[in-house]
C-alpha positions as CSV (number, residue, x, y, z in Angstrom):
1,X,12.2,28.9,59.4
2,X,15.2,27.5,57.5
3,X,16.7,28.8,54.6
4,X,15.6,27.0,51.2
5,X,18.8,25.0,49.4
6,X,20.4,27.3,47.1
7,X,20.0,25.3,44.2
8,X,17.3,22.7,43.8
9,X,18.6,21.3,40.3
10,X,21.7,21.9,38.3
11,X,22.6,21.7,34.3
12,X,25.5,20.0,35.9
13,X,23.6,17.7,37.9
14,X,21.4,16.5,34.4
15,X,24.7,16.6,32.4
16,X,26.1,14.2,34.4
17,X,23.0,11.5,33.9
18,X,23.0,12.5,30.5
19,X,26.5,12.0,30.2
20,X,26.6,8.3,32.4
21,X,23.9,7.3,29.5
22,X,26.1,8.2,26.9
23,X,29.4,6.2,28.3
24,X,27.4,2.9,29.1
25,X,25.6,0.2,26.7
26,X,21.9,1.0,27.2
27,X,19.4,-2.2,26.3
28,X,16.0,-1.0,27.6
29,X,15.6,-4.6,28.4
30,X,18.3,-5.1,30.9
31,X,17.4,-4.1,33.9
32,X,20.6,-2.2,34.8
33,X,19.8,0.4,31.9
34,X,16.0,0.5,32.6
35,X,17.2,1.2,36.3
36,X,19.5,3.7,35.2
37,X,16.5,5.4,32.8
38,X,14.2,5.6,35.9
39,X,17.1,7.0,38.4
40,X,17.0,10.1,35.5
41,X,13.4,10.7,36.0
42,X,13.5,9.8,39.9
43,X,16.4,12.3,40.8
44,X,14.7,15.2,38.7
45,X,10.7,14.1,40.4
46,X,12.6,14.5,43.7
47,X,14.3,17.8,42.7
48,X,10.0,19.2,42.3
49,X,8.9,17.2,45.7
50,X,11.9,19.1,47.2
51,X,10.6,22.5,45.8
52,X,7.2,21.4,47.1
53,X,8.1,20.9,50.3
54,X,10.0,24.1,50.7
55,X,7.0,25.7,49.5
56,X,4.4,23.8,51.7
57,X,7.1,24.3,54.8
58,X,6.5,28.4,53.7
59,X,10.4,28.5,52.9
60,X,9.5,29.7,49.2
61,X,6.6,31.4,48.3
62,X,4.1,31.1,45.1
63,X,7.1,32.9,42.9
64,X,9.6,31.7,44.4
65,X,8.4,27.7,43.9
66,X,7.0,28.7,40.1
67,X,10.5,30.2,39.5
68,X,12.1,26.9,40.7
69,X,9.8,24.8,39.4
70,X,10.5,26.2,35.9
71,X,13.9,26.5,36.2
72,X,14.5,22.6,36.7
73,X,11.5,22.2,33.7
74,X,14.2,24.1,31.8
75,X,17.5,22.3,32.1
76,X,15.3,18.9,32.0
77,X,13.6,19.4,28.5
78,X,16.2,20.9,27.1
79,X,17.0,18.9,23.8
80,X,19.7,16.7,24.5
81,X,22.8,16.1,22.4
82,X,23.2,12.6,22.0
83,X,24.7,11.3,19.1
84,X,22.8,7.4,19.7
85,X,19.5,8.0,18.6
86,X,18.4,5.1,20.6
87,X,19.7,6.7,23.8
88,X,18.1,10.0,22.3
89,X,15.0,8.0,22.0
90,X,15.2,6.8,25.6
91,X,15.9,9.7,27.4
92,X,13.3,11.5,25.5
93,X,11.4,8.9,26.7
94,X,12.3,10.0,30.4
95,X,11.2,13.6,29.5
96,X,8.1,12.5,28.0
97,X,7.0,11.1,31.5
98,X,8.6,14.3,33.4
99,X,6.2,16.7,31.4
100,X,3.2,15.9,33.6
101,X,5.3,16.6,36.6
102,X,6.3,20.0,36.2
103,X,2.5,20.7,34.9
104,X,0.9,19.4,37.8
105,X,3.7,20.7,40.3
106,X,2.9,24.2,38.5
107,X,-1.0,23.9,38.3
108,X,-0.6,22.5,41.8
109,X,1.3,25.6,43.2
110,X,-1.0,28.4,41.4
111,X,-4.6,27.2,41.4
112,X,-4.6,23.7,44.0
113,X,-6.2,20.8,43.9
114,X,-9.4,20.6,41.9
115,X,-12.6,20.5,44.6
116,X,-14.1,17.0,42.7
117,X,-12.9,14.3,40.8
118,X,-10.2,11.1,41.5
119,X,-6.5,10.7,40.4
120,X,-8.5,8.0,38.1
121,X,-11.1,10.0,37.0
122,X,-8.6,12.9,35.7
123,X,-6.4,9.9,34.0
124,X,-9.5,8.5,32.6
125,X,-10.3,11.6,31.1
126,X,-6.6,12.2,30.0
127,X,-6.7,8.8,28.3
128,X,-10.0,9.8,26.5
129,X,-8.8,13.6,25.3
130,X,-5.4,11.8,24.0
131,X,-7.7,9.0,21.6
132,X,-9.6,11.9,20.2
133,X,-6.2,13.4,20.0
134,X,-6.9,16.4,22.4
135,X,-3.2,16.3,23.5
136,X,-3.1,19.9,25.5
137,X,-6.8,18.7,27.3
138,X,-4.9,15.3,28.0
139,X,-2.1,16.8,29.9
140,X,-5.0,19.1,31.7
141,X,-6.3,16.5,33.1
142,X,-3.0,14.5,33.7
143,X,-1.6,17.3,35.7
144,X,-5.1,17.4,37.4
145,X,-4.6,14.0,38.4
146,X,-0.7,15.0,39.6
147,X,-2.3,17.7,41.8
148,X,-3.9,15.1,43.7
149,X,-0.9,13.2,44.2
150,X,1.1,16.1,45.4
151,X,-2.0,16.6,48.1
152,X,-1.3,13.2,49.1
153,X,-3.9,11.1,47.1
154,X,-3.2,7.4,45.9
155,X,-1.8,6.8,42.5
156,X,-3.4,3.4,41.4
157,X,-0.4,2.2,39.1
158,X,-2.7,-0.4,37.9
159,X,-4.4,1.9,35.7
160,X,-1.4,2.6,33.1
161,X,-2.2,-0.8,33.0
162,X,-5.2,-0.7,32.0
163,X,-4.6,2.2,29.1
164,X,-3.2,1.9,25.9
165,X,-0.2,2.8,25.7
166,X,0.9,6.3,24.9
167,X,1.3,9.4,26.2
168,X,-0.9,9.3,29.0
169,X,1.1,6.2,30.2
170,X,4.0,7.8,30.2
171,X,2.5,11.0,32.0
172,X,1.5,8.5,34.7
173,X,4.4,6.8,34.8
174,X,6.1,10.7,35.5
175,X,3.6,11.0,38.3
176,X,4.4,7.9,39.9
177,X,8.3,9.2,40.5
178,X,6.4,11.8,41.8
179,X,4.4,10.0,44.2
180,X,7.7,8.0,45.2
181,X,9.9,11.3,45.8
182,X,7.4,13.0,48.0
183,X,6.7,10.0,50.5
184,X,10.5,9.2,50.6
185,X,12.6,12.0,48.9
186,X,15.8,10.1,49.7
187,X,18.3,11.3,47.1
188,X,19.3,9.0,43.4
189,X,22.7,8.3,43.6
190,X,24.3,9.2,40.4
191,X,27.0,6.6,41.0
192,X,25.0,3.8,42.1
């Protein structure tokens, strides 16, 4: 058995992204800044599938992954100090999406995968609890969903398509970094 890395995630590692953010011109609608945006939330959604697959490879154990887990939920939500709201905005934005992951990387670790049910029947139902404004059920269900996808199952991007946008979107949009990282956990480049 090999030895876990030592560090999964750093503040270091998110204060540099942070900091890249701040020293460019972001336009969400060029795709250079929405690629940067997405590197954020793909390097931290390959930070969990790499605490996943320590734990699934029995090189961390249920604590040990939690404790990981929650450590890289830490530095990630952390309120950031940006003095563009805009970028504030965006990288918010990125958080937003990376909420589901740790939930369902979590709920995934201590209780499984739920025994019925479809990625698109747990974002269905996150998509209904969030319109009756049932925000805590909502991410329930979208972490449900992300439990799935951690046990391999597909993630249909076509239904953020289908929902209104809003918080569940966003959630799915978190997942599907997810679903990227742990079929090819190649690392983000922060100097791409």
């Amino acid at each position: 058995m090999s030895n876990p890395p030592t560090e999964f995630y750093s503040e270091e590692r998110w204060q540099n992204w942070i900091d890249r953010i701040e020293a460019e011109e972001i336009d969400p609608e060029d795709e250079s800044s929405a690629r940067l945006l997405l590197n954020l939330q793909d390097d931290t959604a390959i930070a969990v599938a790499k605490v996943l697959r320590a734990y699934a490879d029995g090189e961390l154990d249920q604590e040990g992954t939690l404790a990981e887990i929650a450590e890289i939920r830490e530095i990630v939500l952390e309120e950031v100090d940006v003095d563009d709201e805009e970028k504030r905005l965006l990288i918010d934005g990125v958080q937003t999406s990376l909420v589901c992951v740790f939930f369902a990387a979590e709920e995934y670790v201590a209780g499984g995968v739920p025994e019925e049910g479809t990625v698109t029947d747990y974002l269905g139902a996150a998509a209904d609890a969030e319109a009756e404004e049932e925000l805590d059920a909502a991410l329930g269900y979208a972490a449900q969903a992300g439990t799935l996808v951690i046990d391999g199952a597909d993630l249909d991007m076509q239904i953020a398509e289908e929902l209104e946008y809003g918080l569940v979107t966003e959630w799915i949009n978190g997942l599907d970094s997810l679903d990227s990282a742990l079929s090819d956990p190649e690392v983000v480049e922060e100097d791409d």
